[in-house]
C-alpha positions as CSV (number, residue, x, y, z in Angstrom):
1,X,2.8,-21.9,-1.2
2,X,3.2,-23.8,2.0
3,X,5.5,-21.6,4.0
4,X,3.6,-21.1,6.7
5,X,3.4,-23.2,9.9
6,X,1.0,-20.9,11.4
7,X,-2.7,-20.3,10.0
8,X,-3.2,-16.5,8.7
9,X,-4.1,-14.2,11.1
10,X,-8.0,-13.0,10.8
11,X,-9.0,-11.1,9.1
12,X,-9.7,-7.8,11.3
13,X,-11.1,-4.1,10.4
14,X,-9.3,-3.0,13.5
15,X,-4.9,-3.2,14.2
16,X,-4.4,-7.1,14.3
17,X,-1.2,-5.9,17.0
18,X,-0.5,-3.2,19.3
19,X,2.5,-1.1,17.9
20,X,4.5,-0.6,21.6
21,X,7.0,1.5,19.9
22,X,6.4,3.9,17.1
23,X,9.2,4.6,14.4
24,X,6.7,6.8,12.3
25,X,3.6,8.7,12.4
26,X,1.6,10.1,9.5
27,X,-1.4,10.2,8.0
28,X,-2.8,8.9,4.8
29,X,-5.6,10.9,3.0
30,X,-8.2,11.1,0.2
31,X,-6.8,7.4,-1.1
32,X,-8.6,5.6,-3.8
33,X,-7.7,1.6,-4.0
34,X,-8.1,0.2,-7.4
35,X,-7.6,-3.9,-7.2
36,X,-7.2,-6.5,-10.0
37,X,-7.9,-10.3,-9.3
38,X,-4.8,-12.4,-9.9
39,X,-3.4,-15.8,-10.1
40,X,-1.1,-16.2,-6.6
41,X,1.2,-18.0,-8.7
42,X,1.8,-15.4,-11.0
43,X,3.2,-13.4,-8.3
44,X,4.8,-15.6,-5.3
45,X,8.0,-15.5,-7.2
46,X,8.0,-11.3,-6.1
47,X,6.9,-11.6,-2.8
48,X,10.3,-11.2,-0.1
49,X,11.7,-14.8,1.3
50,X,9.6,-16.5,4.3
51,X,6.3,-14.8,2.5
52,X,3.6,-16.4,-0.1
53,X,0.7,-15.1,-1.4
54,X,-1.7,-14.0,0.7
55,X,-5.4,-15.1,-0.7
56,X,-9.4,-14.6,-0.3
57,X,-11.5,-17.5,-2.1
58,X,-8.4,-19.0,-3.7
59,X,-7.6,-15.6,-5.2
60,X,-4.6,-13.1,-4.4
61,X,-4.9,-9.2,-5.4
62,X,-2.7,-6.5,-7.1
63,X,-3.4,-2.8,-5.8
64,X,-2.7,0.4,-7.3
65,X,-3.5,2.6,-4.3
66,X,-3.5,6.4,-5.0
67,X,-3.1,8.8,-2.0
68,X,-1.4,11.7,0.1
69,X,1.0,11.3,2.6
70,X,0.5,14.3,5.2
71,X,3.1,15.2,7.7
72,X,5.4,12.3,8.1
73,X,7.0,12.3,11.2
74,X,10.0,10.5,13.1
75,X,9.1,8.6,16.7
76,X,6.3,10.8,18.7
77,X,8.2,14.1,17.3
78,X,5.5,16.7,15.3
79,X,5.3,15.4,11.3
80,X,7.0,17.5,9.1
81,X,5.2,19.5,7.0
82,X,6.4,20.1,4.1
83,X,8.7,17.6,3.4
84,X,6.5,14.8,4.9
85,X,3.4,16.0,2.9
86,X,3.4,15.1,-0.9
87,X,1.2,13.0,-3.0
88,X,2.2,9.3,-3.5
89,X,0.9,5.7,-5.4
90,X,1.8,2.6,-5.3
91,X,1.9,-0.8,-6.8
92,X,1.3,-3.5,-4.1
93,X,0.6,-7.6,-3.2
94,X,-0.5,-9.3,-0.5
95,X,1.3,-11.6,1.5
96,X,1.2,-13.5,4.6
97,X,4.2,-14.8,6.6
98,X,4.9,-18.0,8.8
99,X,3.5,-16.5,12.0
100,X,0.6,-16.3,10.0
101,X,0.9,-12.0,9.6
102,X,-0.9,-10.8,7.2
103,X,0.7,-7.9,5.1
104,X,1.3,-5.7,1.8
105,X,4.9,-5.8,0.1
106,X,5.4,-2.9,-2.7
107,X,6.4,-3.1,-5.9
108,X,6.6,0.5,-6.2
109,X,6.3,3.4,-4.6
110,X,5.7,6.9,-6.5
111,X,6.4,10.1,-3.9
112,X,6.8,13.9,-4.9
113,X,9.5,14.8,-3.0
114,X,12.6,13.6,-3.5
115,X,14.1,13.5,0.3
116,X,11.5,11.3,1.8
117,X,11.9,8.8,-1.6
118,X,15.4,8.8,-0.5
119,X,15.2,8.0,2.8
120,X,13.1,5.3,2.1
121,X,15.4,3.3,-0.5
122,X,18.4,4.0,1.5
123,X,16.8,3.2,5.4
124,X,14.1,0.7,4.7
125,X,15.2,-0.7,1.0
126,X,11.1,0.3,-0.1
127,X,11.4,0.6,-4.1
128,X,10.5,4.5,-3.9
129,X,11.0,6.6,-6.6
130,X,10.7,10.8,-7.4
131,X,7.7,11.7,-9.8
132,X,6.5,14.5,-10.5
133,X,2.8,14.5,-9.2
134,X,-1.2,16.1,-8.8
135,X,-3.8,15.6,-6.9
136,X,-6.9,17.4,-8.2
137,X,-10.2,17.6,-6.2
138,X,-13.1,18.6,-8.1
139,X,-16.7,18.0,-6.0
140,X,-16.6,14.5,-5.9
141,X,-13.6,13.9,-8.2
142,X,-10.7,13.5,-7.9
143,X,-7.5,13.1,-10.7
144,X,-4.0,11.2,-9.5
145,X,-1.0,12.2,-11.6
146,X,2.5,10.7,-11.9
147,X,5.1,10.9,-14.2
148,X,8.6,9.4,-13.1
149,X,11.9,11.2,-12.6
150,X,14.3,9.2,-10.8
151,X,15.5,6.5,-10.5
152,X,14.3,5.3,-14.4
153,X,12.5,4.0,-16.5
154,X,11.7,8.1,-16.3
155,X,8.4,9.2,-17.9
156,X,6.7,6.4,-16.6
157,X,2.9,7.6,-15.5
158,X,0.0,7.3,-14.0
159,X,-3.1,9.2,-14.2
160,X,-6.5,8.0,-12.0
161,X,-9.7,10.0,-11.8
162,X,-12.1,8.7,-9.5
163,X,-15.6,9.6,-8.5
164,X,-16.6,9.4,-4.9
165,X,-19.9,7.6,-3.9
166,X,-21.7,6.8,-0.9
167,X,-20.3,5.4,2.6
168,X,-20.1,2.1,3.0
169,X,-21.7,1.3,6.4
170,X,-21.0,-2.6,6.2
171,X,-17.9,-3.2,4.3
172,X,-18.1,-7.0,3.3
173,X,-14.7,-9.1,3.7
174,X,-13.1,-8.6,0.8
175,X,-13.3,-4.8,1.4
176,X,-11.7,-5.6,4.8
177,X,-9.1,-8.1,3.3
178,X,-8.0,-4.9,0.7
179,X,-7.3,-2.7,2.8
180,X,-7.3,-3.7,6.6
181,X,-3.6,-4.6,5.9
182,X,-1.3,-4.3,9.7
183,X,2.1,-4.4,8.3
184,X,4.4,-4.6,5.7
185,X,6.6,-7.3,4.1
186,X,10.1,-6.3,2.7
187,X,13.8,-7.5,2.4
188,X,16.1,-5.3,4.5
189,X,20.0,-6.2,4.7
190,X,19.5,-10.0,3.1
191,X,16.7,-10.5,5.0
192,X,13.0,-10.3,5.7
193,X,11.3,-8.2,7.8
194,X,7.9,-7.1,9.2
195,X,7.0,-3.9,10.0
196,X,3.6,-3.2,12.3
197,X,1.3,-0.7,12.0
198,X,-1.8,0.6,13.6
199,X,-5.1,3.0,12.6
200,X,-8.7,3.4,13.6
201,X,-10.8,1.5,11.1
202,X,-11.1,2.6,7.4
203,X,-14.4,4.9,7.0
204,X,-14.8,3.4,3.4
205,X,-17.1,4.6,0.4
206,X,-17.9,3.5,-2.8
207,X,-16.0,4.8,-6.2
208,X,-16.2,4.6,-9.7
209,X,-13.1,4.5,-11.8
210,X,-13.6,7.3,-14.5
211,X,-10.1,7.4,-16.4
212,X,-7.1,5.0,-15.5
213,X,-3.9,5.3,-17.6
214,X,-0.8,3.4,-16.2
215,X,2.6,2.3,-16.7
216,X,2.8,1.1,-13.4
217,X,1.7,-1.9,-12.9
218,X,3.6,-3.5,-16.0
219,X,6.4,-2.2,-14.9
220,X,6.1,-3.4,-11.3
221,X,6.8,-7.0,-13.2
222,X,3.1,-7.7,-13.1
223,X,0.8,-8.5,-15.8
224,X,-1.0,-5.5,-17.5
225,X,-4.3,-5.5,-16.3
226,X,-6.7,-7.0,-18.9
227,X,-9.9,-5.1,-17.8
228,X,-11.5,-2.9,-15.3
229,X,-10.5,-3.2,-11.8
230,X,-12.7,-6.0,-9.0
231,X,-13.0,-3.3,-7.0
232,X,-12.8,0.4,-6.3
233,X,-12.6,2.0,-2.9
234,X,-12.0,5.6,-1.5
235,X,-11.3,6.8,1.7
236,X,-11.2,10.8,3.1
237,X,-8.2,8.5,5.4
238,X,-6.7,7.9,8.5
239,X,-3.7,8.8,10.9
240,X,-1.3,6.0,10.9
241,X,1.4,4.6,13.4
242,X,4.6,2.8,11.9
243,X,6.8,0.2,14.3
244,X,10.0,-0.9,14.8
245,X,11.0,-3.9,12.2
246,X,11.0,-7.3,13.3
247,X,12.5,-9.9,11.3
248,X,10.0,-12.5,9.7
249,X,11.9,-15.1,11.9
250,X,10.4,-13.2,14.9
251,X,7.9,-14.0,16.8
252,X,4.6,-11.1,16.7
């Protein structure tokens, strides 16, 4: 746990860096965060080399983050909108690496179509896979389902209904810590890499969990949860702006 020769970053509602070139764009929508209190030694042996446990009052988080991607796009070129629109969830820690860059690495990624899932195994080594998934919206509910296809364990689901509550005009640190998150932590080609991104701020409300059945998480290699998630958060979303990689070696 004592990788890093440079404090952690603050912690910051707003993009820690400035992206100076984009890879991606896109936009993430209707997203409820579901997080679970956990031991950071129970998962520092996951996180990707030059990385440890990132942690808020001695305690490190898993997410199971429910959401739709909308109109992935390459560089500044229009998103794509069919292919780079499909519902998605994933499994995901926290890490922080020894410039002190706070970050998410995934344990899994869920996507409903096939192409994009693809792509992102074979061009950034992210652990996607196909599913077959829903996203219902019902007033202020809405349901997340998954069910695996490929690569296996197939059949392995995931089904979240949420109920949305008021805006959260003050979100308190933790909230911030959750899911102000500017970059992502990831082996690519033997080694570790960091890539940026960059959004306006979270408009946050609050949710209640209504139904959670998931495979997920256990089979992320992380403990079943034992009770009802810390904390659950929705947001209507935000567009998003992706870097270049830099390797964890590299300076920010």
């Amino acid at each position: 746990m004592s990788l890093t020769s440079a404090p952690p970053e603050p912690i910051s509602a707003d993009p820690a860096r400035t992206v100076a070139s984009t890879l991606l764009t896109q936009s993430w929508l209707d997203l409820s965060f579901l997080h679970w209190a956990v031991d950071p030694a129970d998962v520092a042996p996951l996180l990707p080399a030059g990385t440890v446990p990132d942690t808020h009052e001695g305690l490190t988080y898993v997410g199971l983050v429910a959401f739709r991607m909308h109109r992935v796009g390459w560089f500044r070129a229009p998103g794509i909108p069919y292919f780079g629109s499909f519902p998605e969830i994933n499994v995901r820690l926290y890490s922080v690496d020894r410039h002190g860059r706070r970050g998410v690495v995934f344990r899994s990624l869920e996507a409903a179509r096939l192409l994009p899932a693809a792509i992102g195994r074979a061009a950034f080594r992210l652990r996607y896979t196909w599913a077959r998934m829903t996203i219902d919206r019902d007033g202020d509910t809405i349901t997340y389902s998954s069910s695996r296809r490929w690569p296996g364990p197939r059949g392995l689901r995931c089904r979240l209904m949420v109920r949305v509550g008021e805006r959260i005009e003050e979100p308190t640190a933790l909230e911030h810590f959750l899911t102000a998150r500017w970059g992502i932590h990831n082996a690519l080609a033997s080694r570790s890499v960091y890539l940026p991104n960059a959004h306006p701020r979270w408009p946050l409300h609050r949710a209640e969990l209504l139904r959670c059945e998931d495979d997920l998480v256990s089979a992320a290699g992380l403990p079943a949860p034992g009770g009802p998630p810390m904390s659950v958060l929705y947001s209507p979303g935000v567009p998003v702006r992706i870097g270049r990689p830099a390797r964890s070696g590299t300076r920010p």
